[in-house]
C-alpha positions in Angstrom: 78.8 103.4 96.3 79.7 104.4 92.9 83.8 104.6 92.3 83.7 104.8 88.5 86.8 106.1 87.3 89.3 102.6 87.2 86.9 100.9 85.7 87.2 103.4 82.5 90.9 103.9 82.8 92.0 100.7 80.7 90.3 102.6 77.7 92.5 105.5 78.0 95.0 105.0 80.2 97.6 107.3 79.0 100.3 109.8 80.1 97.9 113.0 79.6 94.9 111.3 81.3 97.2 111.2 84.2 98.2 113.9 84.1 94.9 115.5 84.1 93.5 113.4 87.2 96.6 113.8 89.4 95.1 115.8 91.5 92.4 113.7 92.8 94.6 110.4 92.5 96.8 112.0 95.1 94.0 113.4 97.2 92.8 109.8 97.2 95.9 108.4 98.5 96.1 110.9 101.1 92.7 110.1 102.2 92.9 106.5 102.4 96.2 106.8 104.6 94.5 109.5 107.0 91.5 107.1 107.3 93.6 103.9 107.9 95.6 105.7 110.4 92.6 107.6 111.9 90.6 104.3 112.2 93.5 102.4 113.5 94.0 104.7 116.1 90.0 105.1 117.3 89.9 101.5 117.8 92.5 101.6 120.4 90.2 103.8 122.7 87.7 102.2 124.6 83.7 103.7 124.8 81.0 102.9 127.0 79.2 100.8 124.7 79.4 98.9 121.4 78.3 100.2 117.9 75.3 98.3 118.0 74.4 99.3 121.4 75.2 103.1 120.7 73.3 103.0 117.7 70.0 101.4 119.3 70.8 104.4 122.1 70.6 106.7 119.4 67.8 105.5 116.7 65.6 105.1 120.1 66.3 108.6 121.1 65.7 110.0 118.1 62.0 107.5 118.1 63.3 105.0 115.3 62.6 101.8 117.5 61.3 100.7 114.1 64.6 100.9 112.7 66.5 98.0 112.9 70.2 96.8 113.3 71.9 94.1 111.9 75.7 92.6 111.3 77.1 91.9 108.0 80.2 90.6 106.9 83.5 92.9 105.5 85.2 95.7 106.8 84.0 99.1 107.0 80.9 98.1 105.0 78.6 99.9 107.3 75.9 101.5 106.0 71.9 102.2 106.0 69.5 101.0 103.6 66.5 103.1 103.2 64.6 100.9 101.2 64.1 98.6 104.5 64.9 100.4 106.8 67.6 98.8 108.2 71.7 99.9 109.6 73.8 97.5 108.9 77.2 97.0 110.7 80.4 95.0 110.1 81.6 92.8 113.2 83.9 95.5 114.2 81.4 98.3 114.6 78.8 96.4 115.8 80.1 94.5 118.3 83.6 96.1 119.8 83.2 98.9 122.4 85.5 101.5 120.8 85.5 105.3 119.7 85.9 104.0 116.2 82.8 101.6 116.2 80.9 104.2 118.1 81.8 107.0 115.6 81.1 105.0 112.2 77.6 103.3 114.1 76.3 107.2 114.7 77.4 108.1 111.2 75.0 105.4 110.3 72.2 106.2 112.4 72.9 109.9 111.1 71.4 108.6 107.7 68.4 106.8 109.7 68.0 109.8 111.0 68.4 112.0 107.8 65.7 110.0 106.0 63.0 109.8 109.4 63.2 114.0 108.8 63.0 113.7 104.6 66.6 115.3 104.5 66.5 117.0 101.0 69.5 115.6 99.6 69.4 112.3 100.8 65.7 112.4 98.8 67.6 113.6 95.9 70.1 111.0 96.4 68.2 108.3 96.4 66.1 109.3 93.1 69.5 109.3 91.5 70.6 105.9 92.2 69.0 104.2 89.1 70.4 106.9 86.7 73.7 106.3 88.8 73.7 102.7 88.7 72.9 102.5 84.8 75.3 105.2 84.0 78.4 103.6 85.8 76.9 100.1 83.7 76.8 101.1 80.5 78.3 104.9 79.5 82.1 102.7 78.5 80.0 100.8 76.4 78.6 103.5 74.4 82.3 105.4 75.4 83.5 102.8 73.3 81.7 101.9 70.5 81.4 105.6 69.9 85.1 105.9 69.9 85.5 103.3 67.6 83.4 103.8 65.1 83.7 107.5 65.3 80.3 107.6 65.8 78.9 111.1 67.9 75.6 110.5 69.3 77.1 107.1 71.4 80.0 109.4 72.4 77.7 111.9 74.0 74.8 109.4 75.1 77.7 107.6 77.0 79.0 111.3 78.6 75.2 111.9 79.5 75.0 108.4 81.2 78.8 109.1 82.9 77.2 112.2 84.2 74.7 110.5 86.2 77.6 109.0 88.2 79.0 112.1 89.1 75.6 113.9 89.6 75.1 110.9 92.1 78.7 111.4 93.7 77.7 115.6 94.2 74.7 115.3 95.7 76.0 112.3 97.8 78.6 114.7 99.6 76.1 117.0 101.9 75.1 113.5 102.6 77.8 112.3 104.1 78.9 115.4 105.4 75.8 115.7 107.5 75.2 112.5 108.4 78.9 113.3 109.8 78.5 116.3 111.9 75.1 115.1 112.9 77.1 112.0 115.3 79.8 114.3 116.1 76.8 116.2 118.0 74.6 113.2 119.1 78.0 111.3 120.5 78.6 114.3 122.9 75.4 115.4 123.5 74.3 111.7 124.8 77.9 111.3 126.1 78.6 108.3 124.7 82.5 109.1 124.1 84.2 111.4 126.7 85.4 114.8 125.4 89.2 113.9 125.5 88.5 110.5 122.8 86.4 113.2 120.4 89.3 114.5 118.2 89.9 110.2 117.5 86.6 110.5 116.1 86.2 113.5 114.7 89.7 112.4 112.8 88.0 109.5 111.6 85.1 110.9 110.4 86.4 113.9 108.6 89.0 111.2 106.9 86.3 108.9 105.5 84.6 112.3 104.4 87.0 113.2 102.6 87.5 109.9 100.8 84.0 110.7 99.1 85.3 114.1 97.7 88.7 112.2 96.3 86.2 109.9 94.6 84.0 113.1 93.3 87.1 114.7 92.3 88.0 111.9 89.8 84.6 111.4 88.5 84.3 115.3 87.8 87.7 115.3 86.5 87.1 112.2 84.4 83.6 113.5 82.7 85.7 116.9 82.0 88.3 114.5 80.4 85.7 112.6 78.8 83.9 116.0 77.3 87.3 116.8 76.3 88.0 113.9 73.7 84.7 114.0 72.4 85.2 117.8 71.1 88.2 117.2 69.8 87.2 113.9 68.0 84.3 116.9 66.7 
């Protein structure tokens, strides 16, 4: 949700900054090219039913019937919203009968699921999503004005309110990597794709999984980078 770390890289875009973040730029790129591939190649096999259909399998099984399912528009903007209580798929997923739509629609009903049983973290996550959402507004703009007027307190109000972002991006990971193994074990357990099309999956879902720690990776690196500069402005 939150991908903070571009949208404060104009400010200090430099050599050493980098430097310092290399390591989660290229676990990023490595990420996104094992997702594309893994996603590319899951839509090739064929499953029983759509992502829709699978996920209505699955929230029913699991006694959501009051959960429901929609289409939205984009690509790979799947996702559940707790607030109504809805999964939301993109054309692909919900209406193509492959391993990848099948995959991604469990992952979704994973978090339906999650929140049904009061998953801890996802609670947690949640209650961070204001702080979150604030933080990734507003910490440049005290980053900034605090840089240019040399002025302390805004450095570290706007490091607080960074901090909040990557908070939100921790707790999010046992999130997703639940939400994860949970439709690794609902998709065979309902045999909805045949043992020999799981690796596909499981490819696809470990990639996307891993996407969310690159992200982490460059938010924690960032607020170190951030914590950095302020000291030595000190």
């Amino acid at each position: 949700m939150f991908h903070p770390l571009f949208a404060y890289m104009p400010m200090f875009f430099n050599f050493g900054y980098l430097l310092f973040i290399a390591p989660a730029i290229i676990l990023s790129m490595i990420a996104q090219f094992w997702l594309r591939h893994a996603y590319a190649k899951a839509m090739q096999q064929a499953a029983p039913l759509s992502g829709a259909a699978a996920a209505r399998h699955i929230l029913d099984s699991a006694g959501l019937q009051d959960v429901q399912i929609e289409q939205i528009g984009g690509q790979l903007s799947d996702h559940y919203d707790p607030s109504s209580r809805v999964l939301r798929l993109s054309p692909d997923v919900y209406s193509e009968r492959t391993a990848a739509a099948v995959g991604i629609a469990a992952h979704e009903a994973g978090h339906a699921i999650q929140h049904a049983h009061h998953y801890f973290p996802l609670i947690i996550r949640n209650v961070a999503v204001p702080a979150a959402s604030i933080g990734s507004r507003f910490s440049f703009i005290l980053l900034f004005i605090g840089l240019i007027f040399s002025f302390q307190p805004l450095l570290w109000a706007g490091i607080a309110l960074f901090s909040c972002v990557v908070f939100f991006q921790l707790i999010n990971l046992p999130v997703e990597f639940d939400a994860s193994s949970r439709a690794r074990g609902i998709l065979i357990e309902m045999n909805i794709v045949p043992d020999d099309e799981m690796p596909a999956v499981r490819s696809m879902l470990n990639a996307a999984a891993m996407t969310y720690v690159a992200a982490t990776l460059q938010s924690l690196l960032t607020l170190i980078y951030y914590i950095m500069m302020a000291q030595r402005r000190n």
